[in-house]
PDBQT receptor file of N, H, CA, C and O in Angstrom, charges set to zero:
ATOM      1  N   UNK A   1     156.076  86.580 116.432  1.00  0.00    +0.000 N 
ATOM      2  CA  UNK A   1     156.563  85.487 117.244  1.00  0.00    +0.000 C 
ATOM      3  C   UNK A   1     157.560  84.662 116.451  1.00  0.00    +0.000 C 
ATOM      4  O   UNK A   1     158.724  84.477 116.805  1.00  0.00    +0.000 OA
ATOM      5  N   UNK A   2     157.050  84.224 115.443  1.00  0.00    +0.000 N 
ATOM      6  H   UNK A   2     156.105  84.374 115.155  1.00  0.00    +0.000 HD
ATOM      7  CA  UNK A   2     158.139  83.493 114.122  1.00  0.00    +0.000 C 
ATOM      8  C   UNK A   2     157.403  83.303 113.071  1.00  0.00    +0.000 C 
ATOM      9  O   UNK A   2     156.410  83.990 112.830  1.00  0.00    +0.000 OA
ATOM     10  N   UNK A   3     157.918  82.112 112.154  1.00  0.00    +0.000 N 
ATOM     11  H   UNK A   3     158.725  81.554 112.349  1.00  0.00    +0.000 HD
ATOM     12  CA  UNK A   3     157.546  82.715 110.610  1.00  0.00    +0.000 C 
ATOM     13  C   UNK A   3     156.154  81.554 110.940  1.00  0.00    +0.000 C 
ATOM     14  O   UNK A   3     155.271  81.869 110.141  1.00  0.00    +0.000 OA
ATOM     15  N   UNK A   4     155.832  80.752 111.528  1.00  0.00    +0.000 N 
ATOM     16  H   UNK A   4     156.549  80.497 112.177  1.00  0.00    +0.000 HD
ATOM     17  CA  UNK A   4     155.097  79.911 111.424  1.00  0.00    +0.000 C 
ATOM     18  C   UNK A   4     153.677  80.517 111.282  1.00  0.00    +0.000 C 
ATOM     19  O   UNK A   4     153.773  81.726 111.497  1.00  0.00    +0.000 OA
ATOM     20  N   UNK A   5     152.926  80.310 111.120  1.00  0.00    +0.000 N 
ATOM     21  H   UNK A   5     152.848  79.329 110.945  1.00  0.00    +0.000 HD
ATOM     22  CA  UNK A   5     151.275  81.345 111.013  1.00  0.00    +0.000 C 
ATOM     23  C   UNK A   5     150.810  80.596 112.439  1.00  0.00    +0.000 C 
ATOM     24  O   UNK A   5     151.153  79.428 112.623  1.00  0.00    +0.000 OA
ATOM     25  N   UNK A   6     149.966  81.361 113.508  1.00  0.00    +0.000 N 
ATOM     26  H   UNK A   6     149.688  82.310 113.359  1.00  0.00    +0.000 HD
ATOM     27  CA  UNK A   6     149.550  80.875 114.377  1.00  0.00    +0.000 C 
ATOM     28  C   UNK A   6     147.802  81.299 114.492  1.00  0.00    +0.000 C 
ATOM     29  O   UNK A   6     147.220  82.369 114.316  1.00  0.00    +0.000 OA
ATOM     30  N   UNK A   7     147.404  80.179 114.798  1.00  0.00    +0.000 N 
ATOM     31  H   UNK A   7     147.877  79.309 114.941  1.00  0.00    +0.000 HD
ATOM     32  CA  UNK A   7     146.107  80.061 114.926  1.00  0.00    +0.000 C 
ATOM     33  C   UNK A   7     145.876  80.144 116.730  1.00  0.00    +0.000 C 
ATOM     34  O   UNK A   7     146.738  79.874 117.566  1.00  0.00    +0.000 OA
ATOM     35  N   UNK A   8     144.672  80.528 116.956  1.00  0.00    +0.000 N 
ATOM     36  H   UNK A   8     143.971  80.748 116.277  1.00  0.00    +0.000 HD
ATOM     37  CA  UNK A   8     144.279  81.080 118.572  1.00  0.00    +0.000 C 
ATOM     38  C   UNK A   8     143.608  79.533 118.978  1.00  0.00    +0.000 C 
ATOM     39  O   UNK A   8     142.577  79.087 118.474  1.00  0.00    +0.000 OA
ATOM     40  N   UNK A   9     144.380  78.895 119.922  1.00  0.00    +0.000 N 
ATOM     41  H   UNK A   9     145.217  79.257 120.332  1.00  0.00    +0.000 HD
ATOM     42  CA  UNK A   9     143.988  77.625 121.049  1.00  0.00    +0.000 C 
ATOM     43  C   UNK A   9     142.444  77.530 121.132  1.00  0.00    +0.000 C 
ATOM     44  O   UNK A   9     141.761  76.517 120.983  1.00  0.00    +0.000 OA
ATOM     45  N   UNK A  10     141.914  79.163 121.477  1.00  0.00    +0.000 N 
ATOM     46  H   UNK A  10     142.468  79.986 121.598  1.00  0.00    +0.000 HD
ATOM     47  CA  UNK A  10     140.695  79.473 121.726  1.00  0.00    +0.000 C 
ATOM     48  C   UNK A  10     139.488  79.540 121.069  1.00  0.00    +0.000 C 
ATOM     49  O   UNK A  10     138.403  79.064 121.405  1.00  0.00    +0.000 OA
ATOM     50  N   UNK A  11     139.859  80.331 119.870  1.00  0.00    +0.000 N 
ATOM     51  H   UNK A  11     140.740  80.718 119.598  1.00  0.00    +0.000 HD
ATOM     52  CA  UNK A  11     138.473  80.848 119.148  1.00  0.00    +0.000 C 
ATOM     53  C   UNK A  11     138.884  80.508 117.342  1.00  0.00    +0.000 C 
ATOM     54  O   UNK A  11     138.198  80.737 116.346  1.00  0.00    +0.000 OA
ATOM     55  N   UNK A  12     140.598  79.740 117.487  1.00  0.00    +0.000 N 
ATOM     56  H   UNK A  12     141.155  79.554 118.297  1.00  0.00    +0.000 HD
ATOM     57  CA  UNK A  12     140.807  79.345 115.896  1.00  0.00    +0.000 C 
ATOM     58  C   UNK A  12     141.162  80.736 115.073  1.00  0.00    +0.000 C 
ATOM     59  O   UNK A  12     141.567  80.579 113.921  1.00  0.00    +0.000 OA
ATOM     60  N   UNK A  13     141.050  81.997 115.544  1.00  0.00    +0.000 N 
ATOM     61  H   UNK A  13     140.721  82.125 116.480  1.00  0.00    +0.000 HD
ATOM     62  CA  UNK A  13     141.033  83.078 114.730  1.00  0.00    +0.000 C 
ATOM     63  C   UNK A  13     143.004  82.955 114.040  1.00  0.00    +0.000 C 
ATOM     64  O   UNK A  13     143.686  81.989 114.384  1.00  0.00    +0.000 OA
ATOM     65  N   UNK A  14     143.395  83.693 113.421  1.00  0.00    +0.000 N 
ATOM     66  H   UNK A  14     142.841  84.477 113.141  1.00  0.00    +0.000 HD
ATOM     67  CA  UNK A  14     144.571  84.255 113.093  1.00  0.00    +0.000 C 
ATOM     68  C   UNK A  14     145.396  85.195 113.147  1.00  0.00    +0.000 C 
ATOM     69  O   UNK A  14     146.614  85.355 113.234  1.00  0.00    +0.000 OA
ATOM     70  N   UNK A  15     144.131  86.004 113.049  1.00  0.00    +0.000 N 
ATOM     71  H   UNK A  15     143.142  85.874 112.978  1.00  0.00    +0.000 HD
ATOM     72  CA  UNK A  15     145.123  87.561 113.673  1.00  0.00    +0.000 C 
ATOM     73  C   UNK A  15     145.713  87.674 115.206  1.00  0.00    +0.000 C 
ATOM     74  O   UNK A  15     145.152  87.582 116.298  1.00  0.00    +0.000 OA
ATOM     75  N   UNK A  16     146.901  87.882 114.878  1.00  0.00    +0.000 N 
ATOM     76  H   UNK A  16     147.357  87.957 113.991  1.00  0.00    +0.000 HD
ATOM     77  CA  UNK A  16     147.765  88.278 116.367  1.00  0.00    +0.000 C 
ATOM     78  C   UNK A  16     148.442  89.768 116.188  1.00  0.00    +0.000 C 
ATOM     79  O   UNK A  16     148.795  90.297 115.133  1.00  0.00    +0.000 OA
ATOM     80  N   UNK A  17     148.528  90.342 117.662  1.00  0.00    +0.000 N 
ATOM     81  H   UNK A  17     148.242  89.913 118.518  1.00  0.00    +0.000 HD
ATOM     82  CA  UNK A  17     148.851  91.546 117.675  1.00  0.00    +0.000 C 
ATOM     83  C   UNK A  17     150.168  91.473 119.292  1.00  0.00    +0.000 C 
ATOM     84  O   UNK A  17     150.076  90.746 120.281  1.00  0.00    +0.000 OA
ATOM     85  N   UNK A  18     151.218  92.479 118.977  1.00  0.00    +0.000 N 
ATOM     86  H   UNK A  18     151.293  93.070 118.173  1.00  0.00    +0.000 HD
ATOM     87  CA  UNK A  18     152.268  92.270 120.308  1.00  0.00    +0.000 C 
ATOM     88  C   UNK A  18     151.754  93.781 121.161  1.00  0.00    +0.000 C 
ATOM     89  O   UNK A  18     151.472  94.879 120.680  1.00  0.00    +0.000 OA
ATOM     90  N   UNK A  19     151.766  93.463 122.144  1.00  0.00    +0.000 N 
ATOM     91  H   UNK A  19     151.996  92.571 122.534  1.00  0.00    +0.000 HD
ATOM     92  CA  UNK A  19     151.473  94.295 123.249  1.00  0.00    +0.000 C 
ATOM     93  C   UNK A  19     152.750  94.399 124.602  1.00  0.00    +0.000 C 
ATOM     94  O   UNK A  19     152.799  93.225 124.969  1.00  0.00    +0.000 OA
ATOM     95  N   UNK A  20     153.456  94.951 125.219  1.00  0.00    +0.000 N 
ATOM     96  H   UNK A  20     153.416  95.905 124.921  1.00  0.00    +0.000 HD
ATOM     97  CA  UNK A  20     154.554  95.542 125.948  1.00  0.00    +0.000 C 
ATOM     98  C   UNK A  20     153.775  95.688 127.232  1.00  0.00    +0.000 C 
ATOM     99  O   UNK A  20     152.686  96.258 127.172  1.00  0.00    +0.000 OA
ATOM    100  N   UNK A  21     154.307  95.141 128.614  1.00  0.00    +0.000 N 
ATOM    101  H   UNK A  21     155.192  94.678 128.663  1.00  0.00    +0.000 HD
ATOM    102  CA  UNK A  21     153.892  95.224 129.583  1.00  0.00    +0.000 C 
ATOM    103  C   UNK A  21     155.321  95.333 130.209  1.00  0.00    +0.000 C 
ATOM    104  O   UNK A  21     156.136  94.412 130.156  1.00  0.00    +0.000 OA
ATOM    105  N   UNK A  22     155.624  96.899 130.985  1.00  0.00    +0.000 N 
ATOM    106  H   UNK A  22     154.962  97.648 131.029  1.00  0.00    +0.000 HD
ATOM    107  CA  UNK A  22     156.851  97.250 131.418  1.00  0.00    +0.000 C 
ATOM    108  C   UNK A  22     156.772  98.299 132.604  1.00  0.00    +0.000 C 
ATOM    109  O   UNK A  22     155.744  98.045 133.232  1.00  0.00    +0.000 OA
ATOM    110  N   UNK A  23     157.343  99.216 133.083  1.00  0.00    +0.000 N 
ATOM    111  H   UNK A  23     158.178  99.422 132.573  1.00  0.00    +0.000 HD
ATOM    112  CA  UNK A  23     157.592  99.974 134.027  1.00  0.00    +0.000 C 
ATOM    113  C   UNK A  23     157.716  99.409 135.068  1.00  0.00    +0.000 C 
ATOM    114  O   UNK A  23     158.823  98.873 135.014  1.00  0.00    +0.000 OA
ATOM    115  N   UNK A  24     157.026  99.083 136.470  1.00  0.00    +0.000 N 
ATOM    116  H   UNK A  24     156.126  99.519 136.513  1.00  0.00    +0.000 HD
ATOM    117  CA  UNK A  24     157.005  98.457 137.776  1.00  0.00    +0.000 C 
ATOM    118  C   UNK A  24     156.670  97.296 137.431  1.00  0.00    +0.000 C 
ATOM    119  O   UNK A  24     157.462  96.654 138.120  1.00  0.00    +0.000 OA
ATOM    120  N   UNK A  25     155.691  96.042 136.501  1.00  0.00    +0.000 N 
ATOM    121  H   UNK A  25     155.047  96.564 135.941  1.00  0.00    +0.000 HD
ATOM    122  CA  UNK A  25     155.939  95.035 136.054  1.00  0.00    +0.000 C 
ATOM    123  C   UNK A  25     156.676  94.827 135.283  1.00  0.00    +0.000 C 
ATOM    124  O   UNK A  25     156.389  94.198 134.265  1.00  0.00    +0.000 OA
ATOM    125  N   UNK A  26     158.059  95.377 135.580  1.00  0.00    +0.000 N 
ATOM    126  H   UNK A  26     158.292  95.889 136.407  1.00  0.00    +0.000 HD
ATOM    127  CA  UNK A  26     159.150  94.362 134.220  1.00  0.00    +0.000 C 
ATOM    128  C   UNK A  26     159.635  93.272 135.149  1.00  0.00    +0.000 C 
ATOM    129  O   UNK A  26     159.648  93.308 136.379  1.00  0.00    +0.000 OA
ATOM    130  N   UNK A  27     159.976  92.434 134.462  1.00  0.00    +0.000 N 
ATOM    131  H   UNK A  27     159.966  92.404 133.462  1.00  0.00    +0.000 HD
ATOM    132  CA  UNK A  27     160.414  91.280 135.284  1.00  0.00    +0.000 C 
ATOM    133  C   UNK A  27     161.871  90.916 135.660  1.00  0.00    +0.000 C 
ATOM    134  O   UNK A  27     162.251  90.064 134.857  1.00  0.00    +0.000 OA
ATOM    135  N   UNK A  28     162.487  91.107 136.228  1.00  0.00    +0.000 N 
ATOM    136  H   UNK A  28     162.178  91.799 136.880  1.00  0.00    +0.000 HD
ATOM    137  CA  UNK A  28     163.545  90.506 137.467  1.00  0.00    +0.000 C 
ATOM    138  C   UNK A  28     164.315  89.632 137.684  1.00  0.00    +0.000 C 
ATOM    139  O   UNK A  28     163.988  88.588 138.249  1.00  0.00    +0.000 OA
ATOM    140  N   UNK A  29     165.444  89.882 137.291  1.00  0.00    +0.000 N 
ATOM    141  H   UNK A  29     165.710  90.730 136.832  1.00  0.00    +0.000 HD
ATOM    142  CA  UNK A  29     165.657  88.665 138.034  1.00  0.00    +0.000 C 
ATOM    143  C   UNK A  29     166.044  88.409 139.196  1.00  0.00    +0.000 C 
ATOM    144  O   UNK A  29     166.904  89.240 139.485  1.00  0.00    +0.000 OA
ATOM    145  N   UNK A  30     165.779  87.311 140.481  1.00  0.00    +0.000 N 
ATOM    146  H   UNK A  30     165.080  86.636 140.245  1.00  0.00    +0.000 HD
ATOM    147  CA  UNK A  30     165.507  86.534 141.379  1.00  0.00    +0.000 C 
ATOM    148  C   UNK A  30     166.392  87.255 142.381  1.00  0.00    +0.000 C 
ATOM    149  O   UNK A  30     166.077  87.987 143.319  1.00  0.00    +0.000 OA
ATOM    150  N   UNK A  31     167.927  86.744 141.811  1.00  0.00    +0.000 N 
ATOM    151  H   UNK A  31     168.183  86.149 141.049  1.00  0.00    +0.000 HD
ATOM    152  CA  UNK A  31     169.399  87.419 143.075  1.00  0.00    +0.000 C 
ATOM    153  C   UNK A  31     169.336  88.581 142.331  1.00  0.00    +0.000 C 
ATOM    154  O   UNK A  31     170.051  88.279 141.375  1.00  0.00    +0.000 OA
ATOM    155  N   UNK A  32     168.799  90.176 142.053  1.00  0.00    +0.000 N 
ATOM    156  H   UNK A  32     168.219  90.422 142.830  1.00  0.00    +0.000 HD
ATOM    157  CA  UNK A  32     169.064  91.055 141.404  1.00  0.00    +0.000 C 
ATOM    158  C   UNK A  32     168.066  91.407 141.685  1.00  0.00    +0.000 C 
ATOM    159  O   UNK A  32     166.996  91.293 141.087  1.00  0.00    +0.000 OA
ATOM    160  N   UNK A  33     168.486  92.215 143.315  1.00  0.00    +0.000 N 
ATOM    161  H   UNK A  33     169.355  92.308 143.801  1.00  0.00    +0.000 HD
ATOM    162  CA  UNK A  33     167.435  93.268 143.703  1.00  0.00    +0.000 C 
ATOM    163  C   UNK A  33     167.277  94.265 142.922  1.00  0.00    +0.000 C 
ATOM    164  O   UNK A  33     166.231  94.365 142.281  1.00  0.00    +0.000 OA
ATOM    165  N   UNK A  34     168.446  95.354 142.799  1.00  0.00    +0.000 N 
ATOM    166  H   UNK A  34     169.296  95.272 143.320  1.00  0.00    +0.000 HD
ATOM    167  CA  UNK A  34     168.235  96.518 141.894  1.00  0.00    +0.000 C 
ATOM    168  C   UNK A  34     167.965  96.281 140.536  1.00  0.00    +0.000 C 
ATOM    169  O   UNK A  34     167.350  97.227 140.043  1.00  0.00    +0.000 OA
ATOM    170  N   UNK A  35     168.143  95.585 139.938  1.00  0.00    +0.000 N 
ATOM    171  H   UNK A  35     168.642  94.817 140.339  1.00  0.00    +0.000 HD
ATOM    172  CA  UNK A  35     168.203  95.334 138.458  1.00  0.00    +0.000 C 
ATOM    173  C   UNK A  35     167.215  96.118 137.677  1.00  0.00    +0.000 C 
ATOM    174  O   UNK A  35     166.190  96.370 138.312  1.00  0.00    +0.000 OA
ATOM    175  N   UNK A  36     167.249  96.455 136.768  1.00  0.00    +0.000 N 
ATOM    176  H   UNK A  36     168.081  96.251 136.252  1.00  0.00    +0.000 HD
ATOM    177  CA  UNK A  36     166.113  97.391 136.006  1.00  0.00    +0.000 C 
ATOM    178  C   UNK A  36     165.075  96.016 135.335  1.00  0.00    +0.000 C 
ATOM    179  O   UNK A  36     163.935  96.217 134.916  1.00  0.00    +0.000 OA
ATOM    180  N   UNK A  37     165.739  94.649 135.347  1.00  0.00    +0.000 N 
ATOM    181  H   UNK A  37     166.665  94.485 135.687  1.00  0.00    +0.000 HD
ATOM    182  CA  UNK A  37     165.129  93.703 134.349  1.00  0.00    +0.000 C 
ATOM    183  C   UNK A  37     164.720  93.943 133.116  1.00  0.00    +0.000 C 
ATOM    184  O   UNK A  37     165.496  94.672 132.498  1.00  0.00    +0.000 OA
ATOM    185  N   UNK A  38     163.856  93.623 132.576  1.00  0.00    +0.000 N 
ATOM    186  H   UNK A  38     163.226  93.031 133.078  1.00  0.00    +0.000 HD
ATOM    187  CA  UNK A  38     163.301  93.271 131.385  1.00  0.00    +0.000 C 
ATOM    188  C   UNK A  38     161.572  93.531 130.744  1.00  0.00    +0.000 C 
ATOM    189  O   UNK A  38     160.647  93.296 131.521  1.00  0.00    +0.000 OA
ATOM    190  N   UNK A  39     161.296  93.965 129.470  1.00  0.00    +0.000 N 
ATOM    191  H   UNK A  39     162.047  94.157 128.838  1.00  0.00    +0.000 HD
ATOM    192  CA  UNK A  39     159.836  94.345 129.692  1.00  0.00    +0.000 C 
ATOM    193  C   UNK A  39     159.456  92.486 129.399  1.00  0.00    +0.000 C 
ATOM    194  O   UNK A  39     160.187  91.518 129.604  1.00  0.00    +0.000 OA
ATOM    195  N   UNK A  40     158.207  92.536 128.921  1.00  0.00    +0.000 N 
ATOM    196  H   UNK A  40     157.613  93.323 128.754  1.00  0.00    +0.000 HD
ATOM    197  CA  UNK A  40     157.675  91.471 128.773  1.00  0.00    +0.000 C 
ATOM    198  C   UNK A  40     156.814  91.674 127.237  1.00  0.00    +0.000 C 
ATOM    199  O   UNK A  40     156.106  92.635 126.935  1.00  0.00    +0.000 OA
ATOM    200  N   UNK A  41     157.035  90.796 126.633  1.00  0.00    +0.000 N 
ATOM    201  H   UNK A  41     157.610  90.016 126.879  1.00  0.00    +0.000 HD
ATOM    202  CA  UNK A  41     156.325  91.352 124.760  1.00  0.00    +0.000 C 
ATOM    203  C   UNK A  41     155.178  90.023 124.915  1.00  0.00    +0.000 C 
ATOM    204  O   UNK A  41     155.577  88.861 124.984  1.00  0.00    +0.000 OA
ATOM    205  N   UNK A  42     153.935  90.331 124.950  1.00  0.00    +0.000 N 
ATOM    206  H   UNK A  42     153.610  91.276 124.894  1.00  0.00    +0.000 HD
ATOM    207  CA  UNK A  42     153.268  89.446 124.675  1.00  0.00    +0.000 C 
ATOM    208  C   UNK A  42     152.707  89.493 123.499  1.00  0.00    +0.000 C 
ATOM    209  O   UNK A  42     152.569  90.614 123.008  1.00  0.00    +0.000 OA
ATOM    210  N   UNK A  43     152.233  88.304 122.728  1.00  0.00    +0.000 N 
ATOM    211  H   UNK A  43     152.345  87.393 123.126  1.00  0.00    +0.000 HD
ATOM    212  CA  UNK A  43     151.256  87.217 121.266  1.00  0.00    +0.000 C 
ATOM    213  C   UNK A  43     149.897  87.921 121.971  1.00  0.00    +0.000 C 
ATOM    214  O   UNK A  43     150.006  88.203 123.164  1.00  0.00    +0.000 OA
ATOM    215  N   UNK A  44     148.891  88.158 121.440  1.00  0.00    +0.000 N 
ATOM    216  H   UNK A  44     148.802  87.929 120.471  1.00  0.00    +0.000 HD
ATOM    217  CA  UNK A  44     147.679  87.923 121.914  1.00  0.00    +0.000 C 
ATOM    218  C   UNK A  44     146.515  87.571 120.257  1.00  0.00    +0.000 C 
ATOM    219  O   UNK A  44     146.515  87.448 119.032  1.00  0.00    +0.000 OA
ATOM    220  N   UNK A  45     146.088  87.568 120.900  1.00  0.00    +0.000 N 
ATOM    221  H   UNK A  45     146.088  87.668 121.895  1.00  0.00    +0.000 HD
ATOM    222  CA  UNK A  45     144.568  87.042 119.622  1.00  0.00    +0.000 C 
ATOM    223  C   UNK A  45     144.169  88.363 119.385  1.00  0.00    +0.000 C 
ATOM    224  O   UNK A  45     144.356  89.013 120.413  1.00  0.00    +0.000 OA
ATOM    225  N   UNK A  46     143.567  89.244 118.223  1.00  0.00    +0.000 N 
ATOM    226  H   UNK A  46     143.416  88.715 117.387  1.00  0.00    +0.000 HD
ATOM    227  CA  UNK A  46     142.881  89.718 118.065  1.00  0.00    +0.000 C 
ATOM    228  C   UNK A  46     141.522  89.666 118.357  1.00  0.00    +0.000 C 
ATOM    229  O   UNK A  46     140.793  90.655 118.419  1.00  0.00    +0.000 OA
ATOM    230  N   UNK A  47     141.252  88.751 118.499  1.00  0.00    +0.000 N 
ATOM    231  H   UNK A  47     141.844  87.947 118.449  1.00  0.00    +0.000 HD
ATOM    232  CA  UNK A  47     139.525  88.829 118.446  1.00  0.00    +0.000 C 
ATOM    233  C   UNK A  47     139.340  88.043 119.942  1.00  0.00    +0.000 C 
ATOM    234  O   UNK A  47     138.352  88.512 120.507  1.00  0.00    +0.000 OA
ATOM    235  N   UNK A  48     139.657  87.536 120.329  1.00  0.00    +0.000 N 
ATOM    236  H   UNK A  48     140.460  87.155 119.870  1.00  0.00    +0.000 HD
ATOM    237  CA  UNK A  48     138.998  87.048 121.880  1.00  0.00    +0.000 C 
ATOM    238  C   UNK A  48     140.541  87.540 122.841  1.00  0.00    +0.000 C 
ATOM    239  O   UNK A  48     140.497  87.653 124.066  1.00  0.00    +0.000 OA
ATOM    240  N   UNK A  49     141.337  87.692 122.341  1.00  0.00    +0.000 N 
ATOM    241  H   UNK A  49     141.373  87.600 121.346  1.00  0.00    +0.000 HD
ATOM    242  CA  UNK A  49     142.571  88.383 123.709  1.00  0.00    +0.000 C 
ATOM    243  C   UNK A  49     143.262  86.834 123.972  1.00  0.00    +0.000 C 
ATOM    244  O   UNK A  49     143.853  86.662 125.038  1.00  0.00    +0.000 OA
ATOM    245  N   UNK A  50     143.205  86.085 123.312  1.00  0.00    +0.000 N 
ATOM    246  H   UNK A  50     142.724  86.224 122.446  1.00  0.00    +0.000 HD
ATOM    247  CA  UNK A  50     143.943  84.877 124.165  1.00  0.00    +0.000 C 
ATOM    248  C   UNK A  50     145.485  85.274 124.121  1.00  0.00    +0.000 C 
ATOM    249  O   UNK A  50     145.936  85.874 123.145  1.00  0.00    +0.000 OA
ATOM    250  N   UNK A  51     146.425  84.857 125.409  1.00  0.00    +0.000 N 
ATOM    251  H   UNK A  51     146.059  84.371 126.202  1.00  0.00    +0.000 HD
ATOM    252  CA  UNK A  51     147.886  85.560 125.011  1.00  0.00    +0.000 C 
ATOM    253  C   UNK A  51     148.582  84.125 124.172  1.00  0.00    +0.000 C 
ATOM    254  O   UNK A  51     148.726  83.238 125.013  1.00  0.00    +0.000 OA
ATOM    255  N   UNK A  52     148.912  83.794 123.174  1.00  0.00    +0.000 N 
ATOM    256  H   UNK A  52     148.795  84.514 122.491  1.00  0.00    +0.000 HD
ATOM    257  CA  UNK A  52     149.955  83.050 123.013  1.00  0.00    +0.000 C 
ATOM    258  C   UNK A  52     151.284  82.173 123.162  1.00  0.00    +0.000 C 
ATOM    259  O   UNK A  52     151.575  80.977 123.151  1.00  0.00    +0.000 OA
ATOM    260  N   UNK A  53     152.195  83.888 123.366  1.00  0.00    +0.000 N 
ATOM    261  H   UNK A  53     151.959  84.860 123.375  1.00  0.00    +0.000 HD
ATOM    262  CA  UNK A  53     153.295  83.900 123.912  1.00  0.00    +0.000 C 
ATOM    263  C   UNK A  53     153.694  85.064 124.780  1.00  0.00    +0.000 C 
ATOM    264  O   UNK A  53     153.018  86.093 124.793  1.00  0.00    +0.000 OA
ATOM    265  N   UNK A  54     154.756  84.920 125.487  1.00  0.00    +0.000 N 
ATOM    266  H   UNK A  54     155.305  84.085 125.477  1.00  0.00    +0.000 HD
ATOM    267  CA  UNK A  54     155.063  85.686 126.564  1.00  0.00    +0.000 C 
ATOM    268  C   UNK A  54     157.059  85.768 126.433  1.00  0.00    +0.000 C 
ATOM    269  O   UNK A  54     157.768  84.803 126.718  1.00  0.00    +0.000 OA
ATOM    270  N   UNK A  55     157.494  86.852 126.049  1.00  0.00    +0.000 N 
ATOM    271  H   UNK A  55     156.918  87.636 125.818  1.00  0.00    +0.000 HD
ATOM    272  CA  UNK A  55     159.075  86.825 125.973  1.00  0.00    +0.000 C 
ATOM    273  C   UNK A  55     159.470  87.649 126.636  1.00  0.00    +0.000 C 
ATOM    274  O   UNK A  55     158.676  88.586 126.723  1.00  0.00    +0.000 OA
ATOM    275  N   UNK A  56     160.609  87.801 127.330  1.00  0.00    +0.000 N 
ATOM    276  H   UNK A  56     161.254  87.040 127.259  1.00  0.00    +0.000 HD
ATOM    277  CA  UNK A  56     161.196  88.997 127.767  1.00  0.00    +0.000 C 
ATOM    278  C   UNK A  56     161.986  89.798 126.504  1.00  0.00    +0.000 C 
ATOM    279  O   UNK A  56     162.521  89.265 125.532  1.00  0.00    +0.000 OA
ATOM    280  N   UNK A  57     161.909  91.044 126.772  1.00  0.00    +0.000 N 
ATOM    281  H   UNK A  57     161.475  91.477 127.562  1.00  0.00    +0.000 HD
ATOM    282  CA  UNK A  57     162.509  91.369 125.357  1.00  0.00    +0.000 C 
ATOM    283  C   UNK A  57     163.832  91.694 125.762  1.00  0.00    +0.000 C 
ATOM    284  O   UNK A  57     164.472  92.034 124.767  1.00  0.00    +0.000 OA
ATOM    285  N   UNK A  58     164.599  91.738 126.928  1.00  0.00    +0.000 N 
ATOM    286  H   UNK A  58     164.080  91.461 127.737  1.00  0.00    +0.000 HD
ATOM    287  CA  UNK A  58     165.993  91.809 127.285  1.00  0.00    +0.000 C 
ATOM    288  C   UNK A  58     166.257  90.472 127.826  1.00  0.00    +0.000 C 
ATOM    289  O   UNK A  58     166.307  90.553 129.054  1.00  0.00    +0.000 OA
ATOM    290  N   UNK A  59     166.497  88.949 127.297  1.00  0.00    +0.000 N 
ATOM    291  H   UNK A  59     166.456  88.883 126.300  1.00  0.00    +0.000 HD
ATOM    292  CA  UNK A  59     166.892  87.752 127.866  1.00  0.00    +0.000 C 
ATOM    293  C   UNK A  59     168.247  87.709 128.267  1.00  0.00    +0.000 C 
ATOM    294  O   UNK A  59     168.664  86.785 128.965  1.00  0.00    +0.000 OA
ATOM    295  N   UNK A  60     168.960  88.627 127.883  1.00  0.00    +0.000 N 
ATOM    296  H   UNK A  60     168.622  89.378 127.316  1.00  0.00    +0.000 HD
ATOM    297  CA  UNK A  60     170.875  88.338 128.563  1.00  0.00    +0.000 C 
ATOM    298  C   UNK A  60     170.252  89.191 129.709  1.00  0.00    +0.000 C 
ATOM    299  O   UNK A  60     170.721  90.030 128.939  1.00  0.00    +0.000 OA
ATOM    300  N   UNK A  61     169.861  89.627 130.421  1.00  0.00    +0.000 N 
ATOM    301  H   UNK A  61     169.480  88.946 131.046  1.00  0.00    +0.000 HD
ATOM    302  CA  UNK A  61     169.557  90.464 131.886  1.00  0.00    +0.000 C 
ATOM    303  C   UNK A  61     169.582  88.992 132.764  1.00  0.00    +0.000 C 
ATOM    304  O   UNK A  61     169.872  89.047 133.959  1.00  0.00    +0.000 OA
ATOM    305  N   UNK A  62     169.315  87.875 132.222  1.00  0.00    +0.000 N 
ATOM    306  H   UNK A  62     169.079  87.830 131.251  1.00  0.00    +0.000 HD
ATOM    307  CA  UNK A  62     168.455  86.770 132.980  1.00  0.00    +0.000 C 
ATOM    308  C   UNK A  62     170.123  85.669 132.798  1.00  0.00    +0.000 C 
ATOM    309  O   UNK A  62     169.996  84.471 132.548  1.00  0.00    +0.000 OA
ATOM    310  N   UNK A  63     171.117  86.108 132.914  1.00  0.00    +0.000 N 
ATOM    311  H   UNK A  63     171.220  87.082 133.117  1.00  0.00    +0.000 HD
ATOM    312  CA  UNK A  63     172.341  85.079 132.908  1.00  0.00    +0.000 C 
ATOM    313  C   UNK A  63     172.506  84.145 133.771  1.00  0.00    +0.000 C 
ATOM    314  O   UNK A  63     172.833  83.095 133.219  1.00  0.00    +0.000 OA
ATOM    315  N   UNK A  64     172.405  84.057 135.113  1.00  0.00    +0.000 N 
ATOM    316  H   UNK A  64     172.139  84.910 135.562  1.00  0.00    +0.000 HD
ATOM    317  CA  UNK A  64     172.478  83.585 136.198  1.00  0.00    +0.000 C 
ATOM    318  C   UNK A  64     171.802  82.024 136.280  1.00  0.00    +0.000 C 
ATOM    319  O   UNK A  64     170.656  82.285 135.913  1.00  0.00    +0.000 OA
ATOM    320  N   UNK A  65     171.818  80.725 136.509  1.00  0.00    +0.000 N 
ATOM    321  H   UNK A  65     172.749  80.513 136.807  1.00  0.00    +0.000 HD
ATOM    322  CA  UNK A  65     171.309  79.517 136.544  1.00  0.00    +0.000 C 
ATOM    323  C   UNK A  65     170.867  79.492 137.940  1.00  0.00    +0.000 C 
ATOM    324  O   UNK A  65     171.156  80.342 138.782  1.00  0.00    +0.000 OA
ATOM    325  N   UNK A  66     170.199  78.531 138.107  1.00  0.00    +0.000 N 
ATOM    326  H   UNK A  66     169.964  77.840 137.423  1.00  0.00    +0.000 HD
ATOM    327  CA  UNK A  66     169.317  78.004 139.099  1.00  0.00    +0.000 C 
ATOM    328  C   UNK A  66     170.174  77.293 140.174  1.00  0.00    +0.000 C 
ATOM    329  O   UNK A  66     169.632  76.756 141.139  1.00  0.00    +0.000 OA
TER     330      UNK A  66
């Protein structure tokens, strides 16, 4: 995630591990029906699963403002 050491909200543990959630849940963007989008890289806890963080790992797919 970055250089900072992160501790779990949940259970205080330290160990974190990244996990990829992609194929039919990649995420989209909004006006961009066809778009292939983006996977999603999540933080999680080792020891109780809490997720941390949540990034897209393609963020220029997402150019477009609100």
């Amino acid at each position: 995630m970055d250089n900072n050491k992160l501790i779990c909200k949940a259970c205080g543990n330290d160990s974190f591990s990244e996990g990829k959630l992609d194929g039919y849940a990649a995420l989209r963007p909004v006006d961009k029906f066809f778009s292939n989008g983006s996977s999603l890289i999540f933080t999680l806890c080792q020891k109780c699963g809490e997720v941390a963080s949540i990034k897209a790992e393609k963020p220029y797919k997402f150019t477009s403002s609100i």
